[in-house]
C-alpha positions in Angstrom: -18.3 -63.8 25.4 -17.3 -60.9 23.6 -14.8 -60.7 20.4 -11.3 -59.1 21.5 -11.3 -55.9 19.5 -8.2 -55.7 17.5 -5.5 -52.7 17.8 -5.4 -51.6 14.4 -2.8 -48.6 14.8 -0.8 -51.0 17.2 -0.9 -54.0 14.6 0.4 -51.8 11.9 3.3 -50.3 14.2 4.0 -54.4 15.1 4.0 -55.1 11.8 6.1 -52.7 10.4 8.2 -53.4 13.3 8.8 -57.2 11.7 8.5 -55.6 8.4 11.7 -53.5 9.2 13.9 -56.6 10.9 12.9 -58.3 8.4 14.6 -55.6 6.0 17.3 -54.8 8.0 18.4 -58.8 8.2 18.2 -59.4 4.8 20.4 -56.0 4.1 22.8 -57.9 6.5 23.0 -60.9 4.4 23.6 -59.3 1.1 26.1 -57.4 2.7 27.8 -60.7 4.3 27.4 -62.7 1.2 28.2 -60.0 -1.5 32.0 -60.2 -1.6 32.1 -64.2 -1.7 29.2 -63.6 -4.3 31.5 -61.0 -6.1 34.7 -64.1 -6.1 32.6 -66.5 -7.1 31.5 -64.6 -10.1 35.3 -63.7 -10.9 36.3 -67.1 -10.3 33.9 -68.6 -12.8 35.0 -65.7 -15.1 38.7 -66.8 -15.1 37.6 -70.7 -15.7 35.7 -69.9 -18.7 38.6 -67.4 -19.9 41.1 -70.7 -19.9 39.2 -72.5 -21.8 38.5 -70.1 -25.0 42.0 -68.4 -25.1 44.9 -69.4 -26.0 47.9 -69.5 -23.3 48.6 -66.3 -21.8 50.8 -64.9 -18.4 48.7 -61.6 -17.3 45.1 -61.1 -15.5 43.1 -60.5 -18.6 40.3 -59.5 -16.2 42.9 -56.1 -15.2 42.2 -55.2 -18.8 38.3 -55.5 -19.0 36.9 -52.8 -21.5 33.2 -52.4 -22.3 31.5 -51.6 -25.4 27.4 -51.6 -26.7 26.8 -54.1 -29.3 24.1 -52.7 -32.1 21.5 -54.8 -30.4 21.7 -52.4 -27.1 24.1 -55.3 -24.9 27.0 -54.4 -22.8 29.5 -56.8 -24.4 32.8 -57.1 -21.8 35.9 -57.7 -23.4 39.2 -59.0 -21.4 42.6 -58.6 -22.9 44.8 -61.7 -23.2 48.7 -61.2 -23.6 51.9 -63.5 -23.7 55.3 -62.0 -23.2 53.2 -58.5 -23.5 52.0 -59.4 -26.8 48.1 -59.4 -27.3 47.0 -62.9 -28.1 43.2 -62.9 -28.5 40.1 -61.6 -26.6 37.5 -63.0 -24.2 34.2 -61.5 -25.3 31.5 -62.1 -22.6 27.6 -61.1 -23.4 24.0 -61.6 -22.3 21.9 -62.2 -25.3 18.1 -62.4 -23.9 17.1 -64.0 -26.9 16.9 -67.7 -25.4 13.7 -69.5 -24.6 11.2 -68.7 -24.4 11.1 -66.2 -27.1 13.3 -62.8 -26.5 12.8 -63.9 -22.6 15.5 -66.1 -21.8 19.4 -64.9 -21.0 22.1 -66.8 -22.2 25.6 -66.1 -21.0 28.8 -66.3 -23.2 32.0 -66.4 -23.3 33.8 -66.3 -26.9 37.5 -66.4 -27.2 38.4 -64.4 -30.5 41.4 -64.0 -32.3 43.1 -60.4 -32.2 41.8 -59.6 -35.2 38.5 -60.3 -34.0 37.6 -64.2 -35.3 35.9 -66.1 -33.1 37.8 -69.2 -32.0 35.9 -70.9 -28.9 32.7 -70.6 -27.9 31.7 -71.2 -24.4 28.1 -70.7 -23.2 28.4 -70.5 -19.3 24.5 -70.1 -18.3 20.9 -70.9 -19.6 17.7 -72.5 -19.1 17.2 -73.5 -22.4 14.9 -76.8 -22.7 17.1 -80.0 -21.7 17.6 -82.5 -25.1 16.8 -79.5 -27.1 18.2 -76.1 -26.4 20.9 -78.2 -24.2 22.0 -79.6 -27.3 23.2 -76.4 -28.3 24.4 -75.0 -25.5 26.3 -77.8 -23.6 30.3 -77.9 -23.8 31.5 -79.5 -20.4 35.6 -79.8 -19.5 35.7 -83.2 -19.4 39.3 -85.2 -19.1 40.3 -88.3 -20.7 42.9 -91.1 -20.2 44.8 -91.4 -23.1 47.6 -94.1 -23.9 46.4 -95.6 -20.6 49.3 -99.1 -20.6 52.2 -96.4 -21.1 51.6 -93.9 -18.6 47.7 -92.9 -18.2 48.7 -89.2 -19.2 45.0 -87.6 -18.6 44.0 -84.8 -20.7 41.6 -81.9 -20.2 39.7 -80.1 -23.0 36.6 -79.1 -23.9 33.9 -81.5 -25.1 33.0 -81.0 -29.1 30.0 -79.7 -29.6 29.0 -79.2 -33.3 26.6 -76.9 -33.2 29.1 -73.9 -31.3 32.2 -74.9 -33.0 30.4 -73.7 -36.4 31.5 -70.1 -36.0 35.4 -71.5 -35.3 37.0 -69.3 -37.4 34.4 -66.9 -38.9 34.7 -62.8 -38.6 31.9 -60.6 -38.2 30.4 -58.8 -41.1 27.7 -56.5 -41.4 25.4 -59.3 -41.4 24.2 -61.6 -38.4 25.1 -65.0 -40.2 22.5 -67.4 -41.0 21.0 -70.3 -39.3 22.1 -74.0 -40.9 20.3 -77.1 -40.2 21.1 -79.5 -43.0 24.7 -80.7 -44.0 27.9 -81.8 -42.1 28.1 -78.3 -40.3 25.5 -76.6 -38.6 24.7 -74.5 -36.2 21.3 -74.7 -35.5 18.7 -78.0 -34.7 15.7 -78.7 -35.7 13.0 -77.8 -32.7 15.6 -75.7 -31.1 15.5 -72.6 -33.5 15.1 -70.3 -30.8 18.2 -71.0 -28.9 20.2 -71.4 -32.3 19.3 -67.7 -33.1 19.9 -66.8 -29.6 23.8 -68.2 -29.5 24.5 -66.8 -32.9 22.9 -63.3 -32.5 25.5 -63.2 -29.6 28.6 -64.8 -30.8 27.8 -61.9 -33.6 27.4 -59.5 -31.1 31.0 -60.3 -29.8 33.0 -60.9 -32.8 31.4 -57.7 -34.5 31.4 -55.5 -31.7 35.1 -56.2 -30.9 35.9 -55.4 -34.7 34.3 -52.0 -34.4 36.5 -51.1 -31.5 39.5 -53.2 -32.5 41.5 -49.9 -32.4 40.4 -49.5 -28.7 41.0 -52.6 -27.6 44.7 -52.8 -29.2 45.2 -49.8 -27.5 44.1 -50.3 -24.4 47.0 -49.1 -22.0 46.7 -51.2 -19.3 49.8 -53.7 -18.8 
């Protein structure tokens, strides 16, 4: 018996054929999904907001402004105001400092003060190394039962995490700030240096860079 010969020119128009559904399906998809990917993204946006600034009564993300940090990163800042009054900043960056080694992106979100202190610190994604990098980057709502035989009020905050809540209180200067290991408060861990440079290079990034444009940001004339 003799070996079927093979259509080259009609195998290539066959599979460019697939080659082109194929496309034209997965076009169709992103399209489909892209909006509820687009809410999804605003949604977590507004859940870290709540939980680094204070109480406030407007759509901060109505007043997002975006400014370069002197490390090259688009640093997103969103406006929080009470009564019309501004009452701090939510600073969200990508620092791709993170494990491994200036190849990992960490997401944060840093409330600041209107002056530009940092007060919260909220790291909403990484893939640092679990019981290391986690360590560091972990701060989960969680909600306890307090006074639980006169009422069982339940209360939601965000878990303590040492390590973050260093740079609580601290401005910006013209100098990323140092990495401590030893002593009550720190803000790095021992095995974990990488990801402790990474979180503080960009809760810099955020309180500096909002410092720099403080008069932009006060300013801005969206109500």
């Amino acid at each position: 018996m003799s070996a079927q010969k093979i259509n080259i020119p009609m195998l290539g128009i066959f599979l460019g054929g697939v080659a082109a559904v194929a496309a034209g399906l997965l076009a169709g998809v992103q399209t489909l999904t892209a909006p509820q990917i687009e809410a999804n993204q605003l949604a977590a946006a507004n859940e870290a907001m709540m939980q680094v600034l204070p109480e406030y009564d407007n759509d901060p993300t109505l007043e997002a402004q975006v400014f370069q940090s002197v490390e090259g990163w688009d640093v997103t800042y969103f406006t929080a105001r009470k009564d019309g009054e501004i009452v701090g900043y939510a600073g969200k960056v990508v620092t791709p400092e993170g494990f491994p080694d200036g190849d990992g992106n960490i997401s944060l979100m840093v409330g600041l003060e209107p002056d530009g202190a940092v007060g919260t610190v909220l790291v909403t994604a990484s893939s640092e190394t679990p019981g290391l990098g986690t360590a560091i980057t972990n701060r989960k709502l969680q909600k306890t039962i307090v006074d639980l035989f006169s009422g069982g009020e339940v209360l939601e905050g965000l878990v303590p995490n040492k390590y973050l809540d260093w740079y609580a209180g601290k401005t910006a200067g013209e100098e990323r700030w140092a990495i401590v290991k030893e002593g009550e408060t720190v803000n790095g861990k021992t095995g974990a240096t990488i990801t402790s440079k990474a979180i503080c290079g960009g809760v810099y990034a955020v309180s500096r860079t909002a410092i720099e444009h403080l008069e932009e940001l006060n300013n801005n004339s969206a109500q």
